[in-house]
C-alpha positions as CSV (number, residue, x, y, z in Angstrom):
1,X,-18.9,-12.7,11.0
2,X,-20.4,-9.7,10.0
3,X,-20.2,-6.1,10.9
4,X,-23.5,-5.7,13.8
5,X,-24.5,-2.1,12.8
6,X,-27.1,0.0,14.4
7,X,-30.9,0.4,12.8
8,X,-30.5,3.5,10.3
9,X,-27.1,5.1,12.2
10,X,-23.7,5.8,10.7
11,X,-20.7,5.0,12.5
12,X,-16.9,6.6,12.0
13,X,-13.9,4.9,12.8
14,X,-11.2,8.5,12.8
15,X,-7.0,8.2,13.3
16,X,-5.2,11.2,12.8
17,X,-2.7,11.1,10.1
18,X,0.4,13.3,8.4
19,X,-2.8,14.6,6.6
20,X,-5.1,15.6,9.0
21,X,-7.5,12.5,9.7
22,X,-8.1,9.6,8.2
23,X,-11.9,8.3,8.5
24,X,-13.7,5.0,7.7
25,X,-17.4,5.6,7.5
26,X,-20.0,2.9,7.6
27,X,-23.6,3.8,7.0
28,X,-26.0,0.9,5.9
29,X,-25.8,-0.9,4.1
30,X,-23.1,0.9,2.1
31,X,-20.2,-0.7,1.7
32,X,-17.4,1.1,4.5
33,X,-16.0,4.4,2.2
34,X,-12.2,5.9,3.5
35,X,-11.3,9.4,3.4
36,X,-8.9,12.0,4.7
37,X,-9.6,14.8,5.9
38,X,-8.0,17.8,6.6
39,X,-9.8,19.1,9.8
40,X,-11.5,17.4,12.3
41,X,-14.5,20.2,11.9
42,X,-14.5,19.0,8.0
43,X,-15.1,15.6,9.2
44,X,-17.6,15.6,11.6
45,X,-19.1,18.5,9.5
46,X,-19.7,16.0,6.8
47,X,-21.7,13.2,8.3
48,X,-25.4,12.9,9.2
49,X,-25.9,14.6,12.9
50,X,-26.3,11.7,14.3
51,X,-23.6,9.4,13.4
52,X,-21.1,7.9,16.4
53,X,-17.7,8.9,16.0
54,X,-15.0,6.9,17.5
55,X,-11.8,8.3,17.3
56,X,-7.6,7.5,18.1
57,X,-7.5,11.3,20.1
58,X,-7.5,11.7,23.4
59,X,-11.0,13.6,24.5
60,X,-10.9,15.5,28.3
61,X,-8.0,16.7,29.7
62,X,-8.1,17.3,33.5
63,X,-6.5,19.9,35.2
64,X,-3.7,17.6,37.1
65,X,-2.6,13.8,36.3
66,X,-1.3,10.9,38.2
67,X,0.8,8.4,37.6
68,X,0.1,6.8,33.9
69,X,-1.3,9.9,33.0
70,X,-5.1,10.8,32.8
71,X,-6.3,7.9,34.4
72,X,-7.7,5.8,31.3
73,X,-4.1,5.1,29.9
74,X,-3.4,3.4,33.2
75,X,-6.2,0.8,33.2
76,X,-6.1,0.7,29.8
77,X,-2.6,-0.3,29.8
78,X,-2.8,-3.1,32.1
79,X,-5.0,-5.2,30.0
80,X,-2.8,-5.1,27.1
81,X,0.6,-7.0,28.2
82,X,3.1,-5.9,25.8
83,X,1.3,-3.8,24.0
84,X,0.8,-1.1,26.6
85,X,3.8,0.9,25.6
86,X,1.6,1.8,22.3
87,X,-1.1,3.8,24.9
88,X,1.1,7.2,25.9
89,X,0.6,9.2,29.0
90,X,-1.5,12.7,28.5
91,X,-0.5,15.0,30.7
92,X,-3.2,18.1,32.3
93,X,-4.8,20.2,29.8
94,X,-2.1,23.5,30.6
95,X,0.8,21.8,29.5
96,X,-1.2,20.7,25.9
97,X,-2.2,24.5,26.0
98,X,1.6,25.2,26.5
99,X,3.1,25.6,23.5
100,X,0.2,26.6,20.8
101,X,2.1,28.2,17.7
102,X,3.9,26.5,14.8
103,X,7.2,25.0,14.8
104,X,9.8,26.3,11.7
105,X,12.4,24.4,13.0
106,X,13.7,21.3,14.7
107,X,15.3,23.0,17.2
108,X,12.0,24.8,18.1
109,X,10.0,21.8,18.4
110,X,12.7,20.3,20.9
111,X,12.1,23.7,23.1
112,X,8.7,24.1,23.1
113,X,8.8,20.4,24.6
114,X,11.1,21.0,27.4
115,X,8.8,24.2,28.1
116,X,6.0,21.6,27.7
117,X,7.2,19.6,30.1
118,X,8.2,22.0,32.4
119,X,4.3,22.4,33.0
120,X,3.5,19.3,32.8
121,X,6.4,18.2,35.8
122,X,4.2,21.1,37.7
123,X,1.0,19.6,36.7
124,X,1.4,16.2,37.7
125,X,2.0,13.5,40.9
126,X,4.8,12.6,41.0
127,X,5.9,15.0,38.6
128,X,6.6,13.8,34.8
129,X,8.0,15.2,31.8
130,X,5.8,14.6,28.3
131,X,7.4,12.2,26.2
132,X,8.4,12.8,22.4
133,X,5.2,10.8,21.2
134,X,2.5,12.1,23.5
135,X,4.3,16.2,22.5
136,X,3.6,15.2,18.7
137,X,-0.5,14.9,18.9
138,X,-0.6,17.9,21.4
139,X,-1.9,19.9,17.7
140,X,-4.1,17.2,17.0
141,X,-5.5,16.9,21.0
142,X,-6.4,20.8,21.0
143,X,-7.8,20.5,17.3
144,X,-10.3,18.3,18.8
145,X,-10.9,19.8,22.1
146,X,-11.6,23.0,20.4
147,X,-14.2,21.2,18.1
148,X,-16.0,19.2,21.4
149,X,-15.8,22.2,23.8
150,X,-17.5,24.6,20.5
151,X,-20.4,21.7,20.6
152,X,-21.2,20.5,23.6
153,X,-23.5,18.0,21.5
154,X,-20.9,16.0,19.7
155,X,-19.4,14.9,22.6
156,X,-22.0,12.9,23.0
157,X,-21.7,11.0,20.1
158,X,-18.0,11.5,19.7
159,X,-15.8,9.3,21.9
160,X,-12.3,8.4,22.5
161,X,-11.4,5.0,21.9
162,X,-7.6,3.8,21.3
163,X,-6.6,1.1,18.9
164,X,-4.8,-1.7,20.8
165,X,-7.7,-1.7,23.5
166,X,-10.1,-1.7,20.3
167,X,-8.0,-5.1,18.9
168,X,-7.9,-6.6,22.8
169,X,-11.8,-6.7,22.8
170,X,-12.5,-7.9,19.1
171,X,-9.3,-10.6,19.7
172,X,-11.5,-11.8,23.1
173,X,-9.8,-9.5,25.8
174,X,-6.7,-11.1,24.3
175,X,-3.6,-8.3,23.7
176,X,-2.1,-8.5,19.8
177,X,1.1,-10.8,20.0
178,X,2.9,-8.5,17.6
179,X,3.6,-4.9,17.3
180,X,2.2,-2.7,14.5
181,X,5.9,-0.9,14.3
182,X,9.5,-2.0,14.9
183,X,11.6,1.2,15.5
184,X,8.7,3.4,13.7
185,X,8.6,1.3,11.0
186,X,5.1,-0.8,10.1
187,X,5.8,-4.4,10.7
188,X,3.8,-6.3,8.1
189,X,3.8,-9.3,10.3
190,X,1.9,-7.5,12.7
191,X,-0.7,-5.6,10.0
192,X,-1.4,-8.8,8.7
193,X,-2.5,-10.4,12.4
194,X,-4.8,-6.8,13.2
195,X,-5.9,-7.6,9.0
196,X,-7.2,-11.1,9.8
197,X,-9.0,-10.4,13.4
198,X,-10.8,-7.1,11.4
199,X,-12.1,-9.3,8.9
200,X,-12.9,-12.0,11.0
201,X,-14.9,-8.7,12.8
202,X,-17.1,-8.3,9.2
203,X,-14.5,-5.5,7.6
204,X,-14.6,-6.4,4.0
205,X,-11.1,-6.8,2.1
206,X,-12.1,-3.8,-0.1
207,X,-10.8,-1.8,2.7
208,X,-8.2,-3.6,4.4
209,X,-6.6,-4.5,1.1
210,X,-6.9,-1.3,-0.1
211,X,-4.0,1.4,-0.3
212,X,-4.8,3.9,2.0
213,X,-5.2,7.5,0.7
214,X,-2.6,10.2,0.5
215,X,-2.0,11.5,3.4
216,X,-2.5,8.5,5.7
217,X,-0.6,5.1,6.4
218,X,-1.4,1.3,6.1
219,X,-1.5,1.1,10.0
220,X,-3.3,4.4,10.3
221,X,-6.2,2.6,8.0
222,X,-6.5,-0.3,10.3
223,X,-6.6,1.8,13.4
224,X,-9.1,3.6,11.9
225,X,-11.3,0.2,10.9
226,X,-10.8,-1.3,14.4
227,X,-12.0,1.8,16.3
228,X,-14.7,2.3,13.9
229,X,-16.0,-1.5,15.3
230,X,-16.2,0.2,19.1
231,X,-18.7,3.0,17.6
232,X,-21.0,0.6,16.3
233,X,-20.7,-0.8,19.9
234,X,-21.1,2.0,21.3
235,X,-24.2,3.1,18.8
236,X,-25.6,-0.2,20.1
237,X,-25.1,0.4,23.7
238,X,-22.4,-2.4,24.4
239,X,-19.3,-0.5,24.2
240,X,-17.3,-0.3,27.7
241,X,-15.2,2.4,28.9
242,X,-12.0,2.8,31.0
243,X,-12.5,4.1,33.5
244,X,-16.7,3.2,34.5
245,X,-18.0,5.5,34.5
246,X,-16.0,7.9,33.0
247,X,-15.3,10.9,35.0
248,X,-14.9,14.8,33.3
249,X,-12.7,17.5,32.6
250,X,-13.7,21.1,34.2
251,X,-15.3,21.5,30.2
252,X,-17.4,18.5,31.2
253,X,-15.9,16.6,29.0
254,X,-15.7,12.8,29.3
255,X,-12.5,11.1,30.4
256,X,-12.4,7.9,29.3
257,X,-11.2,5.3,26.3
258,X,-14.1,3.1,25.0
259,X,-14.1,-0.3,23.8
């Protein structure tokens, strides 16, 4: 099978990364070129103005959360069996805006996430604390916030999509039988399954062979790739979001992970 792509558009499949972010970019009838970037303005500020970005961030943050978080974790999560724990709760947009300056030290990290969570407790119903792996993209989640809210245009174009949910639709609504990571650590068993259903998907082995580039990891390439499939889908006008219709943040930003 090969990669469906829209007439004359350029589609970007984005993960953050320990370098910034880590884009696959597919413009026809090129051949899919990777890259890392170091800002999320860099990125976007490199591609045509009209290419669809898809990207592994979450985009809209309300001003209180439920249970599950924003909403879209929650239905995302109960598609994807045991694979849901890889889709983290978000909480409201104050406790992301809690803590906003660098860390120097270990022991300030672990405090600003207790004060993090502190607002997020107040924030949500029934109250709930920010777990360790949701408080490390809080950077990344206002880097692109700021970006989206500064151009009201690109969210248009740029949407939030989330890699399990991207495999479940490409594997047939079917959740991946093995985890990407055991105990943070990549699990080639389960790269190679996510390898074989991209390239079943039209990804070409040029990329999903290929090293990743500094700054990025194997798994944060294939994320990349399979989220990079939902923004041709969504270029083409077939891509489906959780919730639908999405609902918006007080920014007008849209709430929702696409598929």
């Amino acid at each position: 099978m090969s990669l469906v792509l829209p007439a004359g558009r350029t589609v970007v499949g984005v993960d953050g990364c320990k370098g910034g972010w880590i884009a696959i970019v597919q413009s026809v009838p090129e051949r899919p070129t990777v890259a890392v970037f170091s800002s999320f303005a860099t990125l976007v500020g490199s591609l045509p103005a009209d290419a669809v970005v898809a990207v592994d961030m979450p985009i809209g943050l309300p001003e209180r959360t439920a249970l599950g978080g924003r909403g879209p974790e929650r239905l995302v999560r109960a598609e994807l069996g045991e694979r849901q724990s890889a889709v983290f709760s978000i909480p409201a947009r104050t406790a992301i805006y809690a803590e906003t300056e660098p860390f120097t030290t270990l022991q300030a990290w672990y405090a600003a996430h207790r004060r993090a969570s502190a607002v997020a407790r107040a924030t949500s119903d029934p109250p709930r604390a920010v777990s360790i792996q949701a408080f490390a993209l809080f950077a990344k989640i206002r880097e692109l916030d700021t970006v989206l809210r500064g151009d009201p245009d690109l969210a248009v174009r740029v949407i939030e999509s989330h890699p399990e949910a991207a495999f479940w639709r490409l594997a047939g609504r079917t959740p991946m039988r093995l985890p990407k990571k055991i105990k943070g650590r990549v699990n080639p068993a389960g790269m190679a399954e996510r390898r074989a259903l991209l390239a079943a998907h039209g990804l070409p082995d040029s990329v999903l062979e290929a090293d990743p580039p500094a700054g990025a990891g194997e798994d944060d390439l294939l994320d990349a790739a399979a989220v990079m499939i939902v923004a041709a889908r969504f270029a083409r006008g077939e891509a489906v979001p959780f919730p639908d219709p999405p609902s918006r943040d007080r920014h007008g930003l849209p709430i929702a992970i696409w598929t």
